[in-house]
N, C-alpha and C positions, 0 to 999 in steps of 0.2 A: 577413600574408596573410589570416589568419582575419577579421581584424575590417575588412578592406579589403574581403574577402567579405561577409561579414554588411549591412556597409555598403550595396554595392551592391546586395545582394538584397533589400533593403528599399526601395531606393529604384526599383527595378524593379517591383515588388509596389504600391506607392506609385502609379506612374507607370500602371500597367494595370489598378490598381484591381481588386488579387487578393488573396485570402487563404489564411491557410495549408491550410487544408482543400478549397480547391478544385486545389492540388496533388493531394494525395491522393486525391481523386477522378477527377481526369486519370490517375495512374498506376495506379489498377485499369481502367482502359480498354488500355492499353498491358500487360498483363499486369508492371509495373514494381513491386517492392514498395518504398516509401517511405509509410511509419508518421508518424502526427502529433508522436511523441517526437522522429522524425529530422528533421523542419519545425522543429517547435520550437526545437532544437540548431544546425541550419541561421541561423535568423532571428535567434539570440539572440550566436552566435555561440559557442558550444560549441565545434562541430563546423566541420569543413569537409568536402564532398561529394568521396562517389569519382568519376572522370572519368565515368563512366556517367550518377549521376545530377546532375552539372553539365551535361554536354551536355542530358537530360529537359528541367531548370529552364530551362536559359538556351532551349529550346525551345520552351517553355510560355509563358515571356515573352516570345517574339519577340525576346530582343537576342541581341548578340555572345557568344559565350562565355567567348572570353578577356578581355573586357572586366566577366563578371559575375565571373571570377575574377583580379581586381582588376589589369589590364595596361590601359596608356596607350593604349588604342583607341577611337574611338567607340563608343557603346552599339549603335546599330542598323546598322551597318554592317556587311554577310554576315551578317546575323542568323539563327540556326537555326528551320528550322523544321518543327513536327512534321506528319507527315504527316497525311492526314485520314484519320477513322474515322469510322464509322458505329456511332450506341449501339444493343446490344441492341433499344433501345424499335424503333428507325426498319431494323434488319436481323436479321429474326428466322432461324432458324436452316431452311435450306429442307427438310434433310435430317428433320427432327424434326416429326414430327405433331403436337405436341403442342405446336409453337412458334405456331401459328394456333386462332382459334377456327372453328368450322362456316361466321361468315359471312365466314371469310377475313380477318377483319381481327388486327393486330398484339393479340398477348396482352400484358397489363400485367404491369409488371415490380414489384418491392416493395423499397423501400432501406429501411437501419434510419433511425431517428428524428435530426433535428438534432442533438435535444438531447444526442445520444451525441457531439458534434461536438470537444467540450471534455472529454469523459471519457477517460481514460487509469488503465490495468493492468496494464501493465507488469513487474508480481513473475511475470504469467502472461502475457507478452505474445511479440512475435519470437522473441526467443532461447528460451525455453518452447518454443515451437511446432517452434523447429529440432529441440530434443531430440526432440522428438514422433516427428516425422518421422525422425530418426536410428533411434530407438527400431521403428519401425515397418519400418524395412529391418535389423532385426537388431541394432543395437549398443546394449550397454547403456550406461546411463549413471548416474553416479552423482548422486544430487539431492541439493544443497545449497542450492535454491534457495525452502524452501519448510517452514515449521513446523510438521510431521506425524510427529510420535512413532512411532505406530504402525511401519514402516516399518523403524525402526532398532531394533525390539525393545524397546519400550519398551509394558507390558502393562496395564492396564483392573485398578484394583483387583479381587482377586477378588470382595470386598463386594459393591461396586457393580456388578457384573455377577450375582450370582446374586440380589442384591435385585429388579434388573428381570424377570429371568425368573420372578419369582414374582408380579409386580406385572401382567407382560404382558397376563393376561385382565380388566383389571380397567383399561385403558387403551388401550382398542379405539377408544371413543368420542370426542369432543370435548372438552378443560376447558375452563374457562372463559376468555375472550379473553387476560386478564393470564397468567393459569395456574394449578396445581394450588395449593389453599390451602395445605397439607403444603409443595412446593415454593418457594412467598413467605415464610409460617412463617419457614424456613430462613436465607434469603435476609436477610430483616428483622433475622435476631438477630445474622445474621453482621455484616451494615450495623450494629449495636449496638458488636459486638467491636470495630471500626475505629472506631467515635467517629463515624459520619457523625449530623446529627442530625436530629431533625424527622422520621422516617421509621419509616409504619402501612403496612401489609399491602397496602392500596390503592396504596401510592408503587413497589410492584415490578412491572415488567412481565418475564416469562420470552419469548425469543428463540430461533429458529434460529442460536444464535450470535449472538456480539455485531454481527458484521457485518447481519443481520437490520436486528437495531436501533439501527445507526447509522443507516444507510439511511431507518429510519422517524424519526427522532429531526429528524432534517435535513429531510425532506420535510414534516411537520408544522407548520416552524419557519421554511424560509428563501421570501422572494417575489425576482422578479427584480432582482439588483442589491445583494441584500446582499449582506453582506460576511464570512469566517470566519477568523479567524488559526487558521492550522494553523504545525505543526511543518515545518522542512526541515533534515534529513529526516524525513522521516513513514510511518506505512502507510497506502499509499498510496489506501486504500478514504476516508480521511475525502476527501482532497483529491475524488477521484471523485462519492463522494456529495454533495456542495457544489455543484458543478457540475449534476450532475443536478438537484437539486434549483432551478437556476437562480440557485445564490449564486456568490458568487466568493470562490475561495480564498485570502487571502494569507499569505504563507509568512514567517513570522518566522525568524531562523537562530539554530541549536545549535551552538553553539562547541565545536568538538573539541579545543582549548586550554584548556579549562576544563569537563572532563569530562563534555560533549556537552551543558553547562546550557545553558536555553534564555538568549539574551542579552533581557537586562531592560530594555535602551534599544531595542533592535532591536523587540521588541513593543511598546515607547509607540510610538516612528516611526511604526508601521503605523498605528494606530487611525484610522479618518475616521466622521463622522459615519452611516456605514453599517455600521459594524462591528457586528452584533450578542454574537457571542460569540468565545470562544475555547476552542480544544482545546487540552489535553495526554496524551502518550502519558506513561505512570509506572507500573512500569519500560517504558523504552521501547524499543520496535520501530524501526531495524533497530540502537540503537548497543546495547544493553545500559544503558543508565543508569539510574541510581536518585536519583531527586530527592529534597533535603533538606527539611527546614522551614524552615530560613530561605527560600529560593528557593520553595518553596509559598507560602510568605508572601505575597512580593513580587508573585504571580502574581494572589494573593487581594485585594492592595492597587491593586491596575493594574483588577481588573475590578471589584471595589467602584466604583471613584472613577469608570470610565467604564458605569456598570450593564451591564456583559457577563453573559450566561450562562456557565458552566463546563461544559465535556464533559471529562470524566476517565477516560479508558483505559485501565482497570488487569486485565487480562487474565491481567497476567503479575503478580500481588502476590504468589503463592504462592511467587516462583521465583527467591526475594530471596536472595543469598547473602553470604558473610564476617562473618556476625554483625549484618547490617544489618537495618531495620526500614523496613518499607512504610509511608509516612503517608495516606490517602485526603485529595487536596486541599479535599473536601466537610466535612471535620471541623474545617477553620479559617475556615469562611464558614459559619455558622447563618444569615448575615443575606440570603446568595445565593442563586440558583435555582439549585441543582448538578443535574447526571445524571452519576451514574455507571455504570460499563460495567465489567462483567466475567463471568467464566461456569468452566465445567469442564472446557474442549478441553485446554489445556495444561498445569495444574496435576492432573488425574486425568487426563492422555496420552488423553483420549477426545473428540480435534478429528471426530470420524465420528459421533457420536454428536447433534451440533448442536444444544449448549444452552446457552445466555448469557442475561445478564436483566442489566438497568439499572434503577438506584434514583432517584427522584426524591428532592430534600433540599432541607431548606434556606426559605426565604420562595417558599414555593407559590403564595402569593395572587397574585404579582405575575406569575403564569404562568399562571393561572385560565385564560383561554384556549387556550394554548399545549396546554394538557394535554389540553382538549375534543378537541384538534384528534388528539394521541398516541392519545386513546383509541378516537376516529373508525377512525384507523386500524388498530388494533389488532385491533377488528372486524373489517375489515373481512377479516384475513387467518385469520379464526374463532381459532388460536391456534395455541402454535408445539406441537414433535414432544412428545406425553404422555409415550409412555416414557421420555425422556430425562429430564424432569420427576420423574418418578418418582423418579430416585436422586437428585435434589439434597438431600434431607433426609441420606438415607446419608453421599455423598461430604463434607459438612460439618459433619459432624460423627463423632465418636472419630477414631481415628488420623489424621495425614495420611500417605498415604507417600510423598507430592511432600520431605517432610523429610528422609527418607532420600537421596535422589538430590543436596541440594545441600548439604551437608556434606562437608567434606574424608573422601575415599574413597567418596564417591558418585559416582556417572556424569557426572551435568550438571556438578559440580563440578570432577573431574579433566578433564573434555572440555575445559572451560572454561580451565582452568589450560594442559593444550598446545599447543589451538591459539594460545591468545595468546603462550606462550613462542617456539614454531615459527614463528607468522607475523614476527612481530618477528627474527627470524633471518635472514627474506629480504631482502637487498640489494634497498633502494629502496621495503620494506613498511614502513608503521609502523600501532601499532594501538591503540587506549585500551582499556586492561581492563574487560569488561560487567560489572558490577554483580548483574545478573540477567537472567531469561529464558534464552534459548539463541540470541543472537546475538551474532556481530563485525562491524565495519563499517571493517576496514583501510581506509586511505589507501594510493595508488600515487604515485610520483613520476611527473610526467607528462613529467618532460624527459630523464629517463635512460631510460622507456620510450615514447616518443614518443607517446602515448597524446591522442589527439583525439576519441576517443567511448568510453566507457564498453561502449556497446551492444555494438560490434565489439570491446570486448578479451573479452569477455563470451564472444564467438559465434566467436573466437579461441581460446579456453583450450577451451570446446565441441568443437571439431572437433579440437582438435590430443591433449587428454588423457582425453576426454567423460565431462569433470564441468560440472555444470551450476550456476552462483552468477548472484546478480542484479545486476547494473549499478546503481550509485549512483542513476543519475538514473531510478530504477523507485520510488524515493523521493523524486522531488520536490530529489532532492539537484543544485544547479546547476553543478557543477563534477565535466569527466570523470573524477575521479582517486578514486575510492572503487567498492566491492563488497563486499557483504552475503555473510557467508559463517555457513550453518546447523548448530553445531555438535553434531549430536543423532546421528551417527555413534559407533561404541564405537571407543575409544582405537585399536586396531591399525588400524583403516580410516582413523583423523581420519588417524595419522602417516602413514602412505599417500598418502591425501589431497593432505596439505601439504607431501609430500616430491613430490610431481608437479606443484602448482603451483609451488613453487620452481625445479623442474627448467624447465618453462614461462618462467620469466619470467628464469630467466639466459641465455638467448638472443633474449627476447622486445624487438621491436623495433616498433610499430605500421606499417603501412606507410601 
């Protein structure tokens, strides 16, 4: 039935010469909510629609309904169809003075930009909002959807907190576009510790967060129609800002078979002559993995041979557990243009404090432009938060106490340790043990829980035990049988937790 669906609603879309987004924009006229993830899922054949919104679609396209939902009937025959409306622009509200100007004529209305047309967010998207809105009629809910320390008791070295308050009158003003010399300093010597090479004081730029500057890294970098191998699954900001930027994403896959490495034939396949570069997450968001050096290698050897840029996302290197070692991908290509990305949100628990910086490495010359372009913008946003700036020199240097927490009898570490024993206990869960960071990325069987959209099991387990975890495909992850679960709750809440999703899903049946 699925792909009998799918079929036909392509070939309907095809035949009326529609596209996905102009659903979407039919169903906020109809007060109807259907999301471009659920088109997406719809056309690709994920998903199959609830009768509601198959009647909408089969409406929208003028045909049969039972014919888009794959039955031996003609297409256009009793075809549905939607009523008329009248848009905001052409029936303004008569009740509202404020719906007309003085000379009577219709007030302009303001949609967001196209270019949003192809971006998706998802970690924050429907089911986010449903919490919201739950949250806002009184129930609470438990968030697991979402890598913010603070929350779960997790506290801001004292250090680095009493450094800025002493630093605060003296970081009023502007720094310089990159950032604080003191703060690059830091940053430089740490890019030293890792091995990354080729990198002066000029190669750091300081961020609101690394998401800042991915944002800027990609906008500097891509024209319409390039191309970016990202990760699937990914966080899901690289795939967004590719898009925005007017590139196009393609999604290489991480084999949960083989400890969520990215597959090394699946990334040659991808390359076309438009590819300019390629991302990786390390440790990565949302499976927990920790890439080796031989598999860096191979990554370093695929974008050598096809001169790719490198983006390396190591956000999470502090947060490397079982005795393992973080390699920065940048330290085995001196001959490559590397950026790397990382900052203080989650290794010093201070994601509110909005401090990230990315290093430039590596054969600069051949980016000479590229850089002009980073620096343009760097400008142009005067610079990122000072005070935060401020404690990078502190927080990198003497103690870490991000050490203390992933060590056997630290927090992250035993959090780590339960939920993977507990999830793996659930009938029809299975889960690869993370490496690092503070995530899991269990798998669901989708045939014992009947499970055809990720989204709805998501906005299911929301309403029935209201804890809130993000749907696979809020990562780029193509198939409905996966969810991100944030394991940064203290032990007696995780087992809680995961004694209530179990209790969930041994009757859970998708309808």
């Amino acid at each position: 039935m699925t792909e009998s669906f799918s079929s036909r609603l392509n070939v309907a879309m095809a035949f009326r010469n529609v596209k996905q987004i102009d659903f979407v924009h039919a169903a906020e006229k109809f007060n109807i909510k259907l999301g471009k993830s659920h088109m997406s899922q719809y056309v690709s054949g994920k998903t199959v629609p609830r009768a509601d919104i198959a009647h909408f679609l089969a409406a929208f396209l003028q045909v049969n309904e039972d014919w888009l939902m794959g039955k031996d009937v003609p297409m256009e025959q009793n075809a549905v169809i939607l009523p008329a409306i009248e848009s905001d622009e052409t029936q303004p509200d008569s009740n509202s003075a404020s719906a007309q100007s003085t000379e009577g004529k219709t007030m302009r209305t303001f949609t967001k930009s196209h270019k949003l047309d192809n971006v998706l967010y998802d970690v924050r998207g429907p089911v986010a909002d449903e919490a919201a809105r739950m949250e806002a009629a009184g129930t609470h809910i438990l968030k697991l959807n979402i890598g913010n320390p603070a929350p779960f008791g997790f506290r801001t070295p004292d250090e680095v907190v009493y450094d800025m308050a002493q630093q605060l009158p003296e970081t009023e003003g502007y720094s310089p576009s990159k950032g604080l010399f003191s703060a690059r300093k830091a940053i430089m010597q740490y890019a030293q510790l890792k091995n990354i090479p080729n990198v002066s004081i000029d190669d750091i730029f300081t961020g609101n967060g690394v998401s800042e500057l991915i944002n800027l890294s990609l906008s500097a970098l891509l024209d319409n129609g390039d191309e970016v191998l990202v990760p699937s699954p990914d966080y899901p900001l690289w795939t967004a800002c590719v898009n925005l930027a007017g590139g196009t994403a393609v999604h290489y896959i991480c084999d949960e078979e083989s400890e969520w490495y990215p597959d090394i034939d699946d990334i040659r396949s991808k390359i076309t002559d438009k590819t300019k570069a390629i991302v990786i997450i390390n440790p990565n968001n949302p499976t927990g993995a920790l890439y080796p050096k031989e598999l860096l290698q191979q990554i370093v050897d695929i974008a050598r041979e096809h001169q790719l840029i490198i983006f390396s996302d190591e956000i999470y290197d502090r947060l490397v557990m079982d005795g393992l070692e973080h390699i920065s991908i940048a330290s085995l290509a001196p001959d490559l243009f590397c950026v790397t990305f990382s900052g203080l949100s989650k290794s010093h628990m201070i994601a509110g404090y909005r401090i990230g910086w990315m290093i430039l490495s590596g054969n600069k010359r051949i980016a000479k432009d590229y850089i002009e372009g980073l620096n343009m913008l760097a400008n142009m946003r005067m610079c990122s938060n000072v005070p935060a700036q401020s404690v990078v020199q502190t927080a990198l240097g003497g103690h870490q106490s991000v050490k203390d927490y992933i060590k056997p009898g630290g927090r992250v570490y035993e959090q780590r340790e339960l939920v993977y024993q507990m999830l793996n206990e659930i009938p029809g869960v299975t889960a690869v043990k993370p490496k690092a960071a503070f995530y899991i990325f269990p798998k669901l069987d989708v045939k014992k829980f009947n499970i055809h959209s990720d989204e709805q099991f998501a906005l299911d387990l929301l309403h029935d035990k209201h804890i809130l975890i993000s749907h696979g495909g809020a990562f780029n992850w193509q198939n409905p049988d996966h969810f991100r679960v944030v394991y940064l709750p203290r032990i007696t809440m995780l087992k809680e937790t995961i004694s209530e999703i179990a209790d969930f899903l041994s009757t859970y049946h998708q309808a």
